[in-house]
C-alpha positions, 0 to 999 in steps of 0.5 A, a space after each residue: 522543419 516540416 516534421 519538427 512542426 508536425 510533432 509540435 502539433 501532435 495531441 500529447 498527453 500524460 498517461 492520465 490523459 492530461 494535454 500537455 503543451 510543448 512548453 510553460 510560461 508564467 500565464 499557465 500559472 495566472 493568479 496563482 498565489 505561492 501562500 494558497 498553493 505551495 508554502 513553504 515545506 511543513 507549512 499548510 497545504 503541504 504541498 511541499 512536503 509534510 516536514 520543513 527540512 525533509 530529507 535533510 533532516 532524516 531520510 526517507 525509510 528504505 521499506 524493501 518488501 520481503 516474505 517468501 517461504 517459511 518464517 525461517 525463511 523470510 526472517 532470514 531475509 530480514 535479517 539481511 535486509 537490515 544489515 545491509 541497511 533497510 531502515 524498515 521491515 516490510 513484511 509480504 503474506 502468501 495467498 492463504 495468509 492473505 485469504 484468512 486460510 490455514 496451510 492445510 485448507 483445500 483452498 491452499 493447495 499449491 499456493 503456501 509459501 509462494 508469493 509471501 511468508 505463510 504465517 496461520 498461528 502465533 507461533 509462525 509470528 514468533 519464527 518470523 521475528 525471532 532475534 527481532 525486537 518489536 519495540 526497536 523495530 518499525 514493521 509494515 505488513 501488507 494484509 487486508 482481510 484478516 489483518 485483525 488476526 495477523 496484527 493480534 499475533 503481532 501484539 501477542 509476540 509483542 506481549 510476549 517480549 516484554 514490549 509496551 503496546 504503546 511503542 509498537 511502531 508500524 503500519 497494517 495496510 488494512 485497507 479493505 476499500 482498494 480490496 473491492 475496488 481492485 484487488 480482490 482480497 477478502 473474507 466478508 463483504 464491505 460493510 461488515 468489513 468497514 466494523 472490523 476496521 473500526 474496532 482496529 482504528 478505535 483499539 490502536 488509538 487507545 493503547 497503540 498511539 505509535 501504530 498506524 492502523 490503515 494504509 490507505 492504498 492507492 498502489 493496487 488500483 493503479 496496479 489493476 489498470 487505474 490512471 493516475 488521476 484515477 489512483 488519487 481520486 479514488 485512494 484519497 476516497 477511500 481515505 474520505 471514507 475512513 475518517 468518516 467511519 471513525 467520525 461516525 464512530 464517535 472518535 475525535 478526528 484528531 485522535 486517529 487521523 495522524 496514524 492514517 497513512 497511504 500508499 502510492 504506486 510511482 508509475 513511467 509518467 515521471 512528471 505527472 507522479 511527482 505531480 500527484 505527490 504534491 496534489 495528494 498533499 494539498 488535498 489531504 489537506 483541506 479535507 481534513 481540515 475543513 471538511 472534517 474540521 481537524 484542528 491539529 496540524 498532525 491530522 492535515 498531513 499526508 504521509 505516504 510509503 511509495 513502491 515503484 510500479 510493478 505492473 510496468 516491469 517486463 519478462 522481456 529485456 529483464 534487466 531494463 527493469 533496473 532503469 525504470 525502477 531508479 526513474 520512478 523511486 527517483 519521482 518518489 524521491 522528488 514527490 516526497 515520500 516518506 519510504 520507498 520501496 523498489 521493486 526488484 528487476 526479477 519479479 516478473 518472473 518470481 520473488 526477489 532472489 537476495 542479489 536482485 532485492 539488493 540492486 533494488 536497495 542499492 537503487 535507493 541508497 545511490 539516490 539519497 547518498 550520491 545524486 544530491 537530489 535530496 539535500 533541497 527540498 521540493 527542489 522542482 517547486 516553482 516550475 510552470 510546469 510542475 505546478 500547473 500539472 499539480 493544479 490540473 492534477 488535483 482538480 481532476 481528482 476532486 471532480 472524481 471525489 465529489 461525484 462519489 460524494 454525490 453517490 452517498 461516499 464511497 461504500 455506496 460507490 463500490 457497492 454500485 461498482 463505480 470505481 471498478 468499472 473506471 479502472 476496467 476502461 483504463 486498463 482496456 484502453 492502455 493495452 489497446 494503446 500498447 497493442 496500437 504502439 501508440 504507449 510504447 513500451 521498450 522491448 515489447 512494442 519497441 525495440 525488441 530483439 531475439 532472446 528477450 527473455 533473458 536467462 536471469 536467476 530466479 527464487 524458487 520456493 520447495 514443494 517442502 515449505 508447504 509439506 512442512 507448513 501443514 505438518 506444523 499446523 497440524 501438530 500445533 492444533 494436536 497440543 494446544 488446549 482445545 477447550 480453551 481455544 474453542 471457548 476464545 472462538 466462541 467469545 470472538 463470534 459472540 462479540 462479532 454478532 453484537 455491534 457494541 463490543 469492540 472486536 480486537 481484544 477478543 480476537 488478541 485472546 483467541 490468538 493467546 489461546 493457539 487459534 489460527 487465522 483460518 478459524 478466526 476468519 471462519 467465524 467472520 465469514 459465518 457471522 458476516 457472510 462471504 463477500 463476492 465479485 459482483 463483477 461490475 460492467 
């Protein structure tokens, strides 16, 4: 009894750091009115979720991340992805890709193909989706930097097929803001940048009404060490921050904020991520709403693609991993998301092989066809629990939010470094609480036992992927018309150099006319600068 009393008294917390009490009753929730916190699903704030009969009436898309190798190789993946159910493509890049570098740069050296599909030209887009029609298909593609030159090869083939740019559905991650605040991916620096995204926004509106320009990345800041808290508050800036571009941009809010959508990581702390699920919402919300006074319903939702949390997958004990990844899609499912992807139990080691991307498929399909989880909407809804952790989490976040008001928004934050150093102190703190076992993590700090690391197949991509990547980049520059490619490179840097032209035409030009992403990203870096880490303590 002594020790049960002991534990009752002990400081608990979630991994935000929130206090939690050992139990919740009806004066945890004093004056809270259902109408102003909840209403019903599809109904302002949303908090619910963003449609009234949700998984009921369609399920949410099962978006498995894949790329690796060549773009034979990963429209293989593809394809087997689709029939074997995936509702979605969601396509992952290779370093130099993501970097804005061709294949044969010195920069590339060793990294083609590895931790995505290496895609420099036009014709690597075609390879990529061959036998894929663009119209019939919803595509994601996770690029930031030069997603203007991945997105122009993609209307280039779209072009190519036949199909109307207004049909095209998906999503360019394009969220340039994360990039300096966590993940470190770029070619210019933030304000620069910020213009490319607005030429992107302000294109898409007019002749791609279907695609979604940004998502808004909260899973590469709670990847990089943020908490919780700190994913919502700072990703939900980030937001802020590109509804203001397009606002200052003279767009009307309600033409672009509906193609906005985010993307959160679904971490261990089950609670408190289906918590920050409904918060975000309610959130998103009333800023849009009446901070920059939307007038349609569609620019108040928060639509949101999840991913389980790669940084909490182990090399130790592998197949745990498969446990924590149902526990979490499973706290994405009950946060309401709209797609989901869950991360494979052998990526600690490599890319997904085809059997462990298919366990992770699975995962999701038990979920929705066997759990009975989905055919009640926002079934946790009501409980003292839930909702006074999705006050406390919101109220939270929106103290975070106004102090980067308070710096002048967020560019001016990042650029003082704000956010970066949060997260650096969170990261640090959770590992010294790992290294204490105070956060236990099972077969690190508990429960270990001989031979941890066990004997798992794993990808392996061939030293012959990036040979024949270069060989093919080479012989695509020996055949295209070199004049008329340097012509297009030199409009896209004319334009860049002037603030009144939008860039996205010229730059779908360039492509058309056999540029590579890495001459394209080279006349941004000439025009614009090189963005460098401040490296911010």
């Amino acid at each position: 009894m002594a020790v049960e009393q002991k534990q009752s008294e002990e400081r608990v917390t979630t991994m935000s750091g929130i206090p939690l009490k050992l139990t919740y009753r009806p004066e945890d929730l004093e004056g809270w009115r259902y109408q102003e916190k909840l209403a019903d699903p599809g109904e302002f704030p949303f908090t619910r979720g963003p449609h009234a009969n949700m998984y009921r009436g369609r399920r949410w898309t099962m978006r498995m991340f894949a790329g690796f190798g060549t773009p034979e190789d990963t429209n293989e993946r593809f394809k087997f992805l689709l029939e074997n159910g995936q509702t979605g493509l969601s396509t992952a890049f290779d370093m130099p890709t993501l970097m804005g570098y061709d294949p044969d740069h010195p920069m590339s050296l060793g990294e083609v193909g590895r931790e995505g599909v290496a895609i420099a030209t036009i014709d690597d887009m075609r390879r990529l989706f061959d036998g894929i029609s663009l119209e019939q298909v919803s595509t994601s593609m996770t690029i930031n930097a030069p997603a203007m030159v991945v997105l122009a090869f993609y209307v280039a083939v779209a072009d190519e097929q036949g199909a109307s740019r207004k049909e095209l559905r998906g999503t360019t991650q394009n969220d340039m803001l994360k990039e300096f605040i966590a993940q470190k991916e770029w070619i210019c620096p933030v304000r620069p940048a910020m213009r490319i995204i607005r030429d992107m926004m302000a294109f898409c509106a007019d002749e791609m009404p279907k695609w979604n320009t940004i998502s808004v990345s909260g899973y590469h800041i709670r990847e990089a060490g943020a908490t919780a808290v700190q994913e919502l508050a700072f990703t939900l800036a980030d937001g802020i921050g590109y509804v203001q571009l397009g606002k200052d941009a003279g767009l009307d809010v309600d033409q672009f904020a509906p193609r906005l959508s985010f993307f959160f990581d679904v971490h261990n702390d089950f609670f408190e991520e289906i918590a920050k699920l409904r918060a975000a919402r309610r959130i998103w919300a009333r800023v849009l709403r009446d901070r920059f006074k939307a007038k349609s319903p569609r620019s108040w939702l928060l639509r949101t693609h999840c991913q389980t949390a790669g940084v909490s997958l182990t090399a130790q004990q592998p197949y745990n991993n498969i446990v924590r990844t149902t526990l979490q899609a499973l706290a994405g499912v009950l946060g309401g998301t709209q797609s989901l992807h869950t991360n494979s139990y052998d990526e600690t080691y490599a890319l997904p092989t085809a059997q462990a991307a298919t366990v992770a498929l699975r995962t999701q399909q038990i979920i929705s066809d066997e759990s009975g989880v989905p055919e009640v909407v926002d079934p946790l809804a009501g409980s003292y629990f839930i909702e006074k952790l999705t006050d406390q989490m919101e109220s939270e976040a929106m103290a975070i939010i106004d102090k980067i008001d308070e710096m002048g928004g967020i560019v001016s934050a990042i650029e003082a470094g704000f956010p970066q150093r949060e997260i650096a102190k969170s990261a640090y703190g959770f590992q010294r609480d790992v290294e204490k076992g105070k956060a236990v993590i099972v077969g690190i700090n508990k429960y270990q036992q001989q031979g941890d690391e066990s004997e798992i197949p794993t990808l392996k991509i061939d030293e012959e992927v990036e040979r024949g990547q270069v060989d093919r980049i080479r012989e695509f520059r020996a055949r295209r018309d070199q004049a008329a490619t340097d012509r297009a490179l030199d409009r896209v840097r004319e334009v860049a150099r002037s603030d009144d032209q939008n860039l996205f035409p010229v730059v779908i030009d360039a492509v058309k006319a056999n540029a590579t992403i890495g001459e394209i990203s080279d006349v941004f870096r000439d025009v614009f600068g090189v963005a460098t880490d401040p490296a911010y303590w």
